[in-house]
C-alpha positions, 0 to 999 in steps of 0.5 A: 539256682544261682550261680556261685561267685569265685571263693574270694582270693588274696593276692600278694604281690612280689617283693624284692627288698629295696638296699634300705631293707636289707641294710635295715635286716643287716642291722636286724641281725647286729643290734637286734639278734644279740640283745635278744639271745643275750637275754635269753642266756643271761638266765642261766645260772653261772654254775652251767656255763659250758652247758650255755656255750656248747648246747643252749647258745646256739638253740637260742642264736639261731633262733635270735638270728632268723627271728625277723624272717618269719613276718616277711611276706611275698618275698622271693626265695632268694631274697628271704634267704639273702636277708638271713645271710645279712642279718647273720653277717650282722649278728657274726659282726657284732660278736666278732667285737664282742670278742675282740673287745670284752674276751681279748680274742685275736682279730684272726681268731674272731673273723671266722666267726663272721662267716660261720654266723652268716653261714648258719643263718643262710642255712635256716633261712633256706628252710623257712624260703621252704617252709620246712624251717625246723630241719634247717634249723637243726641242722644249723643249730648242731653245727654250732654245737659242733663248733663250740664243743670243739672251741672248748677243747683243751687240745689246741690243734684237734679243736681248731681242725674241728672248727675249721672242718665246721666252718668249711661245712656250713660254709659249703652248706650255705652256698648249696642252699643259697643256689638252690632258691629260686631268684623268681620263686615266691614264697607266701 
């Protein structure tokens, strides 16, 4: 009898993104993750604005946003992580001067939404540093339809607490999630 050779293995080595990468995956998120979720949006039918802003948007943003992170290989946790956290800085800065721009909305009134984009996308990345994406996701995704139902809101003060409540969350969700990766952990 013939001894059996070792089942053949694949070795991937660890990587840890050079400042040219994350620059690269910041720039992901403003010029890639925008044209992206614009098209997608650009579909439906102007008679169904409201429904595209306060449930079809953010399926698609944050999905826009976290895209490029499904074909990163031998990356840290926390490396796949910071990466989603740029690229949502990105995509966030991008519609921060959308906003500021083509809707005339106040500089003050658009730079929350950089933190929430950044945020979200934290968020999301943490669940595909987990591989268990979709939970992550969701909760992302109803976060943001949270915020933009209550962006909609004909009651000035009632919206704007709800949105700052949604910030304060994300935000908080996003720094629990980051200091739960693991700075040595590959994720495969």
């Amino acid at each position: 009898m013939e001894p059996q050779a070792p089942p053949r293995q694949c070795v991937i080595p660890l990587h840890k993104p050079s400042w040219k990468e994350l620059i690269f995956f910041f720039a992901s998120g403003l010029l890639v993750s925008i044209p992206f979720a614009a098209f997608y949006e650009s579909l439906v039918p102007s008679a169904a604005i409201a429904l595209l802003v306060v449930v079809l948007a953010p399926f698609i943003e944050e999905l826009a946003k976290v895209f490029p992170l499904f074909y990163r290989h031998g990356e840290t946790e926390r490396s796949l992580v910071t990466m989603g956290l740029l690229i949502g800085v990105g995509f966030g800065l991008a519609e921060f001067f959308e906003y500021i721009f083509l809707a005339n909305t106040p500089i003050v009134a658009a730079i929350p939404h950089i933190i929430f984009h950044g945020s979200s996308a934290t968020i999301t990345a943490y669940g595909i540093a987990k591989k268990n994406p979709l939970p992550y996701y969701l909760i992302a995704v109803s976060l943001h339809i949270i915020n933009n139902f209550f962006a909609l809101s004909n009651d000035l003060f009632l919206g704007l607490l709800a949105e700052l409540l949604v910030l304060i969350t994300v935000y908080l969700l996003a720094w629990r999630f980051y200091h739960k990766t693991s700075p040595e952990k590959m994720v495969v």
